[in-house]
DSSP file (Angstrom, degrees, kcal/mol; ACC not computed):
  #  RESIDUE AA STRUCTURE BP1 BP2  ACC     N-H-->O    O-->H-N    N-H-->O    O-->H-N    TCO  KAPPA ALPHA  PHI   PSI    X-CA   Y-CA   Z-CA
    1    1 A X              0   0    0      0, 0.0     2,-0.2     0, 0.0    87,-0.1   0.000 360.0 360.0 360.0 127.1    7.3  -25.4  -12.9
    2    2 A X    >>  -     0   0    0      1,-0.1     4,-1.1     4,-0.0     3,-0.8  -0.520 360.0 -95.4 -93.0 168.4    9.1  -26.5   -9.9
    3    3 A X  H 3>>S+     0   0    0      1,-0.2     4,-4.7    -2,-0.2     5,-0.6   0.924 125.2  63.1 -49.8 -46.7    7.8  -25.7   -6.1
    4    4 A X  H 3>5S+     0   0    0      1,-0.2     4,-1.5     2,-0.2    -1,-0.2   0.829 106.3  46.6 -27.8 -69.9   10.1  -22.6   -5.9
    5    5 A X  H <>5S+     0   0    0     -3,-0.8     4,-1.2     1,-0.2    -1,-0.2   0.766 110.4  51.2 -32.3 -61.4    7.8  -21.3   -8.9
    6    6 A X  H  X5S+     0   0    0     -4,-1.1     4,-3.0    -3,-0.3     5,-0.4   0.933 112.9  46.6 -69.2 -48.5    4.5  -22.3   -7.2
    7    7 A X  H  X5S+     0   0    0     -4,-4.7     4,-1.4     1,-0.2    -1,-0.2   0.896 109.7  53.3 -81.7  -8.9    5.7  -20.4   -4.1
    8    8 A X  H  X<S+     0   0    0     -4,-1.5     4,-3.5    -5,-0.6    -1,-0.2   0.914 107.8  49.0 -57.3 -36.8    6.7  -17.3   -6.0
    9    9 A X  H  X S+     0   0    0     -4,-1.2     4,-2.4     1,-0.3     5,-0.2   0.908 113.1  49.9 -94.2 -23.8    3.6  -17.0   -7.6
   10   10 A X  H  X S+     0   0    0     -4,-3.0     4,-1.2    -5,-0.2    -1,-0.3   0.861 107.8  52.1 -41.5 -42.7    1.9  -17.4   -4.0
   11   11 A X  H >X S+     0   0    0     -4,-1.4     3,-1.3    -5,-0.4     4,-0.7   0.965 107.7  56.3 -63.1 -58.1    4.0  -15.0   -2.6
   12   12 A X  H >X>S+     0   0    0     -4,-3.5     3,-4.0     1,-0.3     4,-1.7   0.914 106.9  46.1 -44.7 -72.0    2.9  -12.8   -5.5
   13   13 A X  H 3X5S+     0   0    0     -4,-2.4     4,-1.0     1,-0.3    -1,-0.3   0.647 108.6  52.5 -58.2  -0.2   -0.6  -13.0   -4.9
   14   14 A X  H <<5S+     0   0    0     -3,-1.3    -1,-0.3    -4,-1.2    -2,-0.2   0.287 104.7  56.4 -81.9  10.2   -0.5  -12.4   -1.5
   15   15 A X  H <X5S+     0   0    0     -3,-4.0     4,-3.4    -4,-0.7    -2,-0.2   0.510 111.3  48.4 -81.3 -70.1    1.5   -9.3   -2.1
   16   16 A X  H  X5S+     0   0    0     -4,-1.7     4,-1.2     1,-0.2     5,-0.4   0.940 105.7  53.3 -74.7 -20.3   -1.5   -8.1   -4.5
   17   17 A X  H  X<S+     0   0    0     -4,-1.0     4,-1.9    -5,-0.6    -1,-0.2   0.890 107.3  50.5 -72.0 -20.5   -4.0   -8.7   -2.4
   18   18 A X  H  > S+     0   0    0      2,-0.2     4,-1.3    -5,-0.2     5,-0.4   0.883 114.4  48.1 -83.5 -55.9   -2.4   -6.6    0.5
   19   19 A X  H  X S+     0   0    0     -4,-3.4     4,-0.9     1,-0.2    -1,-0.2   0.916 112.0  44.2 -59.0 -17.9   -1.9   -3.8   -1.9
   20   20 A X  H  X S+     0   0    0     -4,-1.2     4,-0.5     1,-0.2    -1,-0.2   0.926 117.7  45.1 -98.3 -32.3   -5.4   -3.7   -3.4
   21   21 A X  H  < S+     0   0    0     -4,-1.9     4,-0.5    -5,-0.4    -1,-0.2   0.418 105.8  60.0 -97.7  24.6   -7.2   -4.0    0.0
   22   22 A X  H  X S+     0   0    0     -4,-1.3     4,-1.8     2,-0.2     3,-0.4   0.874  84.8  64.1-107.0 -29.0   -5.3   -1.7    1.9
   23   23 A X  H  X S+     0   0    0     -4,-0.9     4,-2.6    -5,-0.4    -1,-0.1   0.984 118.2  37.1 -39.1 -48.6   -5.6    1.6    0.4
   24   24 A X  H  X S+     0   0    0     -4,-0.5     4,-0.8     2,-0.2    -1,-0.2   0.851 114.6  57.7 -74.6 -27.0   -9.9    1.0    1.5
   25   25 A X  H  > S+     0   0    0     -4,-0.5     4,-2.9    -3,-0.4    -1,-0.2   0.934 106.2  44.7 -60.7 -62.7   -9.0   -0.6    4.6
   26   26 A X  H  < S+     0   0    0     -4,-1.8    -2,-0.2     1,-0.2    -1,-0.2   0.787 109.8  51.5 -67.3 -27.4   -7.0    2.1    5.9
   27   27 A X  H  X S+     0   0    0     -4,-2.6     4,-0.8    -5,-0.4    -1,-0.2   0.748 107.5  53.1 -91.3  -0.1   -9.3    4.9    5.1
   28   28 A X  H  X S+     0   0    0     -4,-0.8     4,-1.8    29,-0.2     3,-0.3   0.902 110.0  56.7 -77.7 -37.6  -12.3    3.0    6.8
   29   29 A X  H >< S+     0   0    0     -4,-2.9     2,-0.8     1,-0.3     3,-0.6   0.416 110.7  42.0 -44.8-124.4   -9.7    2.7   10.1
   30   30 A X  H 3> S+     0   0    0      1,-0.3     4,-1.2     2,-0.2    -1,-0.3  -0.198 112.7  47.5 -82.0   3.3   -9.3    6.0   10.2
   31   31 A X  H >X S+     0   0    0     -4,-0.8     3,-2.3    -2,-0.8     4,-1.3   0.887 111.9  55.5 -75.6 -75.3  -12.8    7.2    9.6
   32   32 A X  H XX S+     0   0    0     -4,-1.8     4,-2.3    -3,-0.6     3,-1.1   0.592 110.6  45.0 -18.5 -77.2  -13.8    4.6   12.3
   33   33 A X  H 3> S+     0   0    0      1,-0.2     4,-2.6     2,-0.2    -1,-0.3   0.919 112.6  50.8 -20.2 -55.0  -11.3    6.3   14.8
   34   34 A X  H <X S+     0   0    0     -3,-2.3     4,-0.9    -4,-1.2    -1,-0.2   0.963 111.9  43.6 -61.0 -33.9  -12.3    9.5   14.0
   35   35 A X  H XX S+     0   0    0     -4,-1.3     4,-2.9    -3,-1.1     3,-0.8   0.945 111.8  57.2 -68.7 -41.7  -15.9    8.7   14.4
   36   36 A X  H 3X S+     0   0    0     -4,-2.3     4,-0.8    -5,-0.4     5,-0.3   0.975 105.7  47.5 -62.3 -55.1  -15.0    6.8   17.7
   37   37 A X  H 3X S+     0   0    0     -4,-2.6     4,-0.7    -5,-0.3    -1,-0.3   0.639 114.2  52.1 -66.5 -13.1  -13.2    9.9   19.5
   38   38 A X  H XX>S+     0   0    0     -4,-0.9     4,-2.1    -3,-0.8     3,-0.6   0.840 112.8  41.0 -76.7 -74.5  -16.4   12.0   18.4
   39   39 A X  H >X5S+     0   0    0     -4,-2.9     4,-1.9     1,-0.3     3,-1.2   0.713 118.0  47.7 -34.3 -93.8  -19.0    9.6   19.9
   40   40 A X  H 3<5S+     0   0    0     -4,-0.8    -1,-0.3     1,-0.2    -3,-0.2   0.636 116.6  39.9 -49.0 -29.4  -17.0    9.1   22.9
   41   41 A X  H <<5S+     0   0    0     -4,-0.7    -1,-0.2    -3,-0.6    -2,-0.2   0.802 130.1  35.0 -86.0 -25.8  -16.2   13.0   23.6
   42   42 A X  H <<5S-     0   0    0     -4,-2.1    -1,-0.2    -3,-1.2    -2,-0.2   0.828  97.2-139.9 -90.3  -8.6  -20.1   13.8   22.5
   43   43 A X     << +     0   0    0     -4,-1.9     2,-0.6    -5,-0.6    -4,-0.1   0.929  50.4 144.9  52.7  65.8  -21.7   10.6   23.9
   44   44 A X        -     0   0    0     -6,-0.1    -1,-0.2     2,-0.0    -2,-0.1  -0.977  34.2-164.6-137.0 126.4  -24.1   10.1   20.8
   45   45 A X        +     0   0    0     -2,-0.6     2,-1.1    -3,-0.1     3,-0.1  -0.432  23.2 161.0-115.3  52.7  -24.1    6.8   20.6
   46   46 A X    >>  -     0   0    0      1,-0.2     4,-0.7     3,-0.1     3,-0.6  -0.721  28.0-160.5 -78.0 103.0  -25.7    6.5   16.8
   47   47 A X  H 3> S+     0   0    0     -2,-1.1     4,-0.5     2,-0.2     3,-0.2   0.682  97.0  65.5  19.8 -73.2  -25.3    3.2   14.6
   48   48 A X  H 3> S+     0   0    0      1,-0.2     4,-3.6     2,-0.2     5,-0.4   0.711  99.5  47.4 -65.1 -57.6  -26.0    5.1   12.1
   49   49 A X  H <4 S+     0   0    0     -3,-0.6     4,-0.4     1,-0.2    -1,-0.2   0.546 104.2  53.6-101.9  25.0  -22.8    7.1   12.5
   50   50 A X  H  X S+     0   0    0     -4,-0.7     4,-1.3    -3,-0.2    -1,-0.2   0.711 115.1  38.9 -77.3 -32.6  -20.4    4.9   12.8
   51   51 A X  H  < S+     0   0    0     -4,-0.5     5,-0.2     1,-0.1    -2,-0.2   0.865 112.4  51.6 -93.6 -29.6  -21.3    2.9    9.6
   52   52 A X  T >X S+     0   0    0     -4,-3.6     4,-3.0     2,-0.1     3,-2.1   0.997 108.8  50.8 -65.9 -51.1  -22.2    5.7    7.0
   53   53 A X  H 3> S+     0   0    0     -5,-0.4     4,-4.5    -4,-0.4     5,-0.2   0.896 115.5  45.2 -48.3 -38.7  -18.8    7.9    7.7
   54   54 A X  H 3< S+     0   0    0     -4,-1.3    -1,-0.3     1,-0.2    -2,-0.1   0.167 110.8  52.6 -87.9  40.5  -16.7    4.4    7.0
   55   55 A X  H <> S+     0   0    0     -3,-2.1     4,-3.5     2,-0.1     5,-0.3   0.561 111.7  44.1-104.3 -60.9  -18.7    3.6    4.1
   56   56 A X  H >X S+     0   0    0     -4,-3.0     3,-1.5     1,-0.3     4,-1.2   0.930 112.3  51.1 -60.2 -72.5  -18.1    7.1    2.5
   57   57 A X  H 3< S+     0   0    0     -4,-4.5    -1,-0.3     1,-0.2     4,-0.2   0.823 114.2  48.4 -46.5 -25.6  -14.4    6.9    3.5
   58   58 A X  H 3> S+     0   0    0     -5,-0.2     4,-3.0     1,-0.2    -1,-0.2   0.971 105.8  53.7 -56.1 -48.6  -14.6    3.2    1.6
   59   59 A X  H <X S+     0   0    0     -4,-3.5     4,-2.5    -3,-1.5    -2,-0.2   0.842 111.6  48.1 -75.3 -42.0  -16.3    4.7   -1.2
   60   60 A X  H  < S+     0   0    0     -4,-1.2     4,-0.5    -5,-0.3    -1,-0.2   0.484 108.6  54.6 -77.7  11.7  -12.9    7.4   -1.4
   61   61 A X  H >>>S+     0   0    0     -5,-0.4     4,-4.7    -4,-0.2     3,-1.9   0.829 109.1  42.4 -84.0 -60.8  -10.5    4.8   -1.1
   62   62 A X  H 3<5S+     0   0    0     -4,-3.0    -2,-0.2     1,-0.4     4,-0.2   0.802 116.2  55.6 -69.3 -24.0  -11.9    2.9   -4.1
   63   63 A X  T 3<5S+     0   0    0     -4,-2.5    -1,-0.4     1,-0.1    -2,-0.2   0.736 117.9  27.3 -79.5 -17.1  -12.2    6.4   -5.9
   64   64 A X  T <45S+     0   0    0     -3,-1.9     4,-0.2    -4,-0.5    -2,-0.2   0.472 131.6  34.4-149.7 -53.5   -8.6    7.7   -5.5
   65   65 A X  T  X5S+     0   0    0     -4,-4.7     4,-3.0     1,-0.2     3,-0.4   0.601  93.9  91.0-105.5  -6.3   -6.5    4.2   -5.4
   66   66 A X  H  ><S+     0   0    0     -5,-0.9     4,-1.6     1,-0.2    -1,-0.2   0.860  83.1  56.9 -49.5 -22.5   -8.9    2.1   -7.9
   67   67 A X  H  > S+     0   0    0      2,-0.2     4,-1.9    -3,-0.2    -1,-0.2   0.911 111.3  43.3 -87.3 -26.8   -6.9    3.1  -10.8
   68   68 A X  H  > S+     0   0    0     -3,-0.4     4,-2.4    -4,-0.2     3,-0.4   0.977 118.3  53.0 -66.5 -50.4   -3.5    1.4   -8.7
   69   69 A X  H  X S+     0   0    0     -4,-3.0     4,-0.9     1,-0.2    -1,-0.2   0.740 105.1  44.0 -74.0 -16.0   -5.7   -1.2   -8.0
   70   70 A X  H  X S+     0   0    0     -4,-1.6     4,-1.6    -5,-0.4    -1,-0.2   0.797 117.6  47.7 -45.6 -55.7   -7.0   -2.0  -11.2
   71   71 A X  H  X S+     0   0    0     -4,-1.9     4,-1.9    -3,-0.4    -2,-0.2   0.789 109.9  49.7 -62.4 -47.6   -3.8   -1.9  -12.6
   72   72 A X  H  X S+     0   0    0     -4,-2.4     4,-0.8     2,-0.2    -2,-0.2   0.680 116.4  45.1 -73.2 -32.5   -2.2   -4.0   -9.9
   73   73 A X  H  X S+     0   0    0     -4,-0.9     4,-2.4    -5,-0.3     3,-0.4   0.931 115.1  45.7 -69.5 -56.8   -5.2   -6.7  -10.4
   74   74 A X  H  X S+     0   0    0     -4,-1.6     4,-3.3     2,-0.2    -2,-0.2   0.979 106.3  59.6 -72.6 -67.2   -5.0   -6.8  -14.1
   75   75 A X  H  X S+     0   0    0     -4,-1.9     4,-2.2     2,-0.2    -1,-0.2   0.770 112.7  41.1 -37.1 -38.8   -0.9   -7.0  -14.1
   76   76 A X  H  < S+     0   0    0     -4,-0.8    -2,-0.2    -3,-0.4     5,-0.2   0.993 112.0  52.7 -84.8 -55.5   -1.2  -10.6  -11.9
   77   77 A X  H >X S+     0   0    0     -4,-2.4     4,-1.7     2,-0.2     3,-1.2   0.833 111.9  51.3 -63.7 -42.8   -3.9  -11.7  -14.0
   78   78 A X  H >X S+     0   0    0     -4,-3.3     4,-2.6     1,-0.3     3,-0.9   0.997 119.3  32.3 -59.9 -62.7   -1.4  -10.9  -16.7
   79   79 A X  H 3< S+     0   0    0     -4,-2.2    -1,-0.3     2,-0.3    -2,-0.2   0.387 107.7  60.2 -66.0  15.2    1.0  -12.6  -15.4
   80   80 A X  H <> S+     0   0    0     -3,-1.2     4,-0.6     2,-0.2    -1,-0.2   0.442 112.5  56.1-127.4 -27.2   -0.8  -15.8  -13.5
   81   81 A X  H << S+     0   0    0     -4,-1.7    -2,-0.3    -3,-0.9    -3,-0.1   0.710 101.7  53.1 -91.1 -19.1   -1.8  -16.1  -17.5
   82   82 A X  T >< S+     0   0    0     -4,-2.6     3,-1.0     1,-0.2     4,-0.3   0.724 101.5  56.3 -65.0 -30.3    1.8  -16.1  -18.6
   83   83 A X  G >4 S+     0   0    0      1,-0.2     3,-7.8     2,-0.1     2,-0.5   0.949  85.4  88.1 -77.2 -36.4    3.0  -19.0  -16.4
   84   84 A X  G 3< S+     0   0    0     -4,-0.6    -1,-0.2     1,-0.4    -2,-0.1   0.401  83.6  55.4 -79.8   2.2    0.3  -21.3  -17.9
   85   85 A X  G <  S+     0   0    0     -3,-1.0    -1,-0.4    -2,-0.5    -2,-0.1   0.627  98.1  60.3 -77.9 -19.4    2.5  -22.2  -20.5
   86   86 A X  S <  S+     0   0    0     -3,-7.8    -2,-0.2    -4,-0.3    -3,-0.1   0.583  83.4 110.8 -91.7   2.3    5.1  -23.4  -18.3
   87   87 A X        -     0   0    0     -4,-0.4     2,-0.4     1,-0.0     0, 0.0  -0.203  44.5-167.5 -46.9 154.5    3.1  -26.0  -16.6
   88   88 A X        -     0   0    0    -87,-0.1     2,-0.1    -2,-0.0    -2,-0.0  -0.966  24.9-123.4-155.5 155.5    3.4  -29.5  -16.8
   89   89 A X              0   0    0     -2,-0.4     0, 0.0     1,-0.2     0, 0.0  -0.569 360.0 360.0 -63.2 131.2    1.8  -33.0  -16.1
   90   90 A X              0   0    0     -2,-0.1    -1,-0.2     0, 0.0     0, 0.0   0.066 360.0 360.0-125.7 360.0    4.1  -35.1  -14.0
């Protein structure tokens, strides 16, 4: 493998990591938003609801896109296991 190679497969995984943690990412933003424009127009200043709503919205990310991400994880693993013949000592 020459550097080109190395930085392909760099590129890749930083390509799957943006895909598998954004589906959950984004749906904790926008519960967080949502919860933040409720507090501020109610003034309830609870802890409590800021962190349960984006939890649950975490918990529907992972239920909804887990099967892309699984697949998306498992596919680089496939492949990150393919290259490993094409190493060499120099």
């Amino acid at each position: 493998m020459n550097i080109d190679d190395y930085l392909r497969l760099g590129q890749i995984a930083i390509e799957t990591a943006l895909y598998t943690c954004a589906p959950i990412l984004v749906f904790g933003l926008v519960a967080g938003f949502l919860v933040s424009v409720f507090q501020a127009a109610t003034q309830i200043n609870d802890p409590a609801l800021a962190f349960i709503p984006k939890i649950a919205a975490a918990i529907v990310g992972m239920l909804l896109f887990g099967h892309f991400m699984i697949n998306r994880i498992s596919a680089f693993t496939i492949f990150v296991i393919s290259q490993i013949g094409n190493l060499s000592a120099r």
